[in-house]
N, C-alpha and C positions, 0 to 999 in steps of 0.2 A: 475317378472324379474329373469330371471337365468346368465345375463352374465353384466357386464361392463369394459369398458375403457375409461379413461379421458386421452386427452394431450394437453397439452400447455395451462393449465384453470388454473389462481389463484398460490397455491404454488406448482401446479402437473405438471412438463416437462412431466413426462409419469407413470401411475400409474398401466401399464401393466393390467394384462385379471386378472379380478376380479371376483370369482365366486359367485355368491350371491343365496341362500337359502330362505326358507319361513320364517326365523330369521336369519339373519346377525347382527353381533358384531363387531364397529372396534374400536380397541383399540390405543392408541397414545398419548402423550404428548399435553401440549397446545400450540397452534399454528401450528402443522405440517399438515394440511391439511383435517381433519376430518369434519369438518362439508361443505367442497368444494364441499366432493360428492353430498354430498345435495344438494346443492344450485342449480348446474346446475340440477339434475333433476328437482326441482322445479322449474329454467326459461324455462325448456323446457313444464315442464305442463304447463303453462300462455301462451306460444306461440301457442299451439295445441288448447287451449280456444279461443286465440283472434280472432274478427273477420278481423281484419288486415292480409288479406292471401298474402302481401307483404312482411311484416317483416319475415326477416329468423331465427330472435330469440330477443322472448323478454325480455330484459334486464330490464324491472321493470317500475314502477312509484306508485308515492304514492297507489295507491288502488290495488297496483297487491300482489301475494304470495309473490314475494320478488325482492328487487330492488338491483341490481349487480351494478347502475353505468354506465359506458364509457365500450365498447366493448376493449379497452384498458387496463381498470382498470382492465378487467377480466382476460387479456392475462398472462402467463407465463413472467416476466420480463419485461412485456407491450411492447412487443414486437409483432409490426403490421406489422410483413413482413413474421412473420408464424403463420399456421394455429390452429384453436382452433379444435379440432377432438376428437368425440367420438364412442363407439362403445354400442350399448345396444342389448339384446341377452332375449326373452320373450318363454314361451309356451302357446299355444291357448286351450283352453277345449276342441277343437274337431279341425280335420285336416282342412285345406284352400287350395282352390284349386285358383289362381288368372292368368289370361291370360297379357304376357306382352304386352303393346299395341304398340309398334312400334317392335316387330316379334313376329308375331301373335302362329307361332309355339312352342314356348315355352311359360312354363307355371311353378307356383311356386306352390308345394306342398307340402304340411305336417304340422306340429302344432309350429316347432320349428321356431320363426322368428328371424329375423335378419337385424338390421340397424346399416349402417357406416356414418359418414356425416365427411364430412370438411367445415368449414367456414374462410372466409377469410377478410379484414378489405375491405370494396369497398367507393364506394362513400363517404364523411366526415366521414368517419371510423366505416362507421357502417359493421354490418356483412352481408355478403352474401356468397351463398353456392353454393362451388365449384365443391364437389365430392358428390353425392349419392349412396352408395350401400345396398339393399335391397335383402333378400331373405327369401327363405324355408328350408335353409340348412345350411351347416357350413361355405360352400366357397359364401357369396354373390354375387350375374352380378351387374357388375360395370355400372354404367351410371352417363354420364359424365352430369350435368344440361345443356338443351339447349333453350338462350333466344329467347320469343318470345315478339315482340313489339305489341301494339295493342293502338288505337287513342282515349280516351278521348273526350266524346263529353259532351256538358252542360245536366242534366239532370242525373248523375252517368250513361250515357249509351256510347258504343263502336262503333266505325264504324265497325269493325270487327264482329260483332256481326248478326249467319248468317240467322237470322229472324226480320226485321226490325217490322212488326206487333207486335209477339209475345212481342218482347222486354220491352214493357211499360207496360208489364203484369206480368215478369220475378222479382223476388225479387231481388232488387238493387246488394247486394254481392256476388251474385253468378251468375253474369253476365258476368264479367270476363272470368268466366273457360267455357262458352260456347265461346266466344269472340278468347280466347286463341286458343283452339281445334281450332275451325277455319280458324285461322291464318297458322295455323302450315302445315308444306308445306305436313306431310302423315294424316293429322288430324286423331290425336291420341284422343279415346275415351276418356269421364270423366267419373271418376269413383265415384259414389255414396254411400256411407255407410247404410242408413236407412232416410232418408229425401222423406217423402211422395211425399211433391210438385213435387216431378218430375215426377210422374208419370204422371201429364196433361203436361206437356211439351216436354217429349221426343220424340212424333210421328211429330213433328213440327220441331224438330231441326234432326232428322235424315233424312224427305226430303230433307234438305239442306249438308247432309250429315259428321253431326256431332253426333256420336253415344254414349250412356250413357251404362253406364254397372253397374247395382245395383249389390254391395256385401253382400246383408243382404234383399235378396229379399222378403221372408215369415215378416222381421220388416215392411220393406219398406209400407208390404200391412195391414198388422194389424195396422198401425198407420195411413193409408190414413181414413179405417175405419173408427179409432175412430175418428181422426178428422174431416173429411169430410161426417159424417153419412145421410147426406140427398143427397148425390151424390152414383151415381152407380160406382163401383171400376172398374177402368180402366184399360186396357192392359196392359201388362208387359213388359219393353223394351226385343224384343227378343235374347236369348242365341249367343255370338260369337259364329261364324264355327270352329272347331277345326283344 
């Protein structure tokens, strides 16, 4: 990590653009704030672990890295009418090149990343996120979250869900994000990090015109491999058009 900013978290209104190093030292009195940074990084690693891809931050329970409480308890003056906002600022060991999936023309590149989030108190005051901005650069593209509703059927499966076959085939929590894309009125691809199993399922769900885009395509296929060694390795969801 090379950059952060906390606001409105615990005793930080705002702790301004923090630049962080391969060794960072922060020095301070007790109680003013010092081990805060912490914490939120560590409920943000526990949320990026769960398999809960609802929760838009996990605030803890007995068995997690570490339990903050009330999304309340967290806030600046526990004040739930403004937002809890951070800013984290990473470099990658080699460049990234990522296509944005609702304009297709543009594209994030370089090694330097970049995330902005706002969360806000929603339903019985838990957090949900407002603002996302993500990029390649120093200026993030804004995007603003946009809901999509999708039905609940017995069985952890989706009405929305645009292969009703394939479905009961599909591993339960990642049924959803084809569910989602579906629903979504320009069905915006999902995007995949290194998770083998999609490679038998993508030619199934882009008939229906729901397209997957692996970002770690050389992992993707050394892990089908090793896991699947008595199976022939399957096609690779093909390259967006630029």
């Amino acid at each position: 990590m090379t950059h952060l900013r906390i606001q409105n978290f615990k005793a930080w209104r705002d702790t301004g653009p923090v630049r962080l190093a391969p060794l960072t030292v922060i020095f301070g009195a007790n109680s003013t704030g010092k081990s805060s940074l912490g914490h939120l990084l560590l409920a943000l690693q526990q949320t990026a672990r769960s398999t809960d891809r609802k929760r838009a931050l996990h605030l803890g329970d007995p068995g997690s890295l570490i339990d903050l409480g009330t999304f309340a308890g967290c806030l600046h003056g526990h004040d739930l009418t403004k937002p809890l906002a951070f800013e984290l600022g990473w470099r990658l060991p080699k460049a990234l090149e990522v296509r944005d999936p609702l304009v297709p023309a543009a594209r994030y590149q370089g090694n330097g990343m970049r995330l902005d989030v706002e969360l806000m108190a929603g339903k019985a005051e838990q957090p949900e996120v407002q603002i996302m901005r993500s990029g390649c650069c120093a200026k993030p593209t804004t995007r603003r979250v946009q809901q999509v509703t999708i039905t609940d059927v017995p069985g952890e499966c989706f009405v929305e869900f645009p292969d009703a076959a394939l479905q009961p085939a599909f591993d339960a929590p990642h049924r959803k994000f084809a569910a989602v894309a579906n629903a979504h009125l320009h069905k915006p691809p999902v995007w995949q990090a290194a998770d083998s199993k999609w490679l038998d399922w993508w030619s199934a769900l882009q008939a229906h015109g729901v397209h997957i885009e692996s970002l770690c395509e050389q992992d993707t296929c050394r892990f089908y491999a090793r896991k699947f060694s008595d199976k022939p390795m399957p096609a690779v969801p093909p390259k967006p058009m630029p």
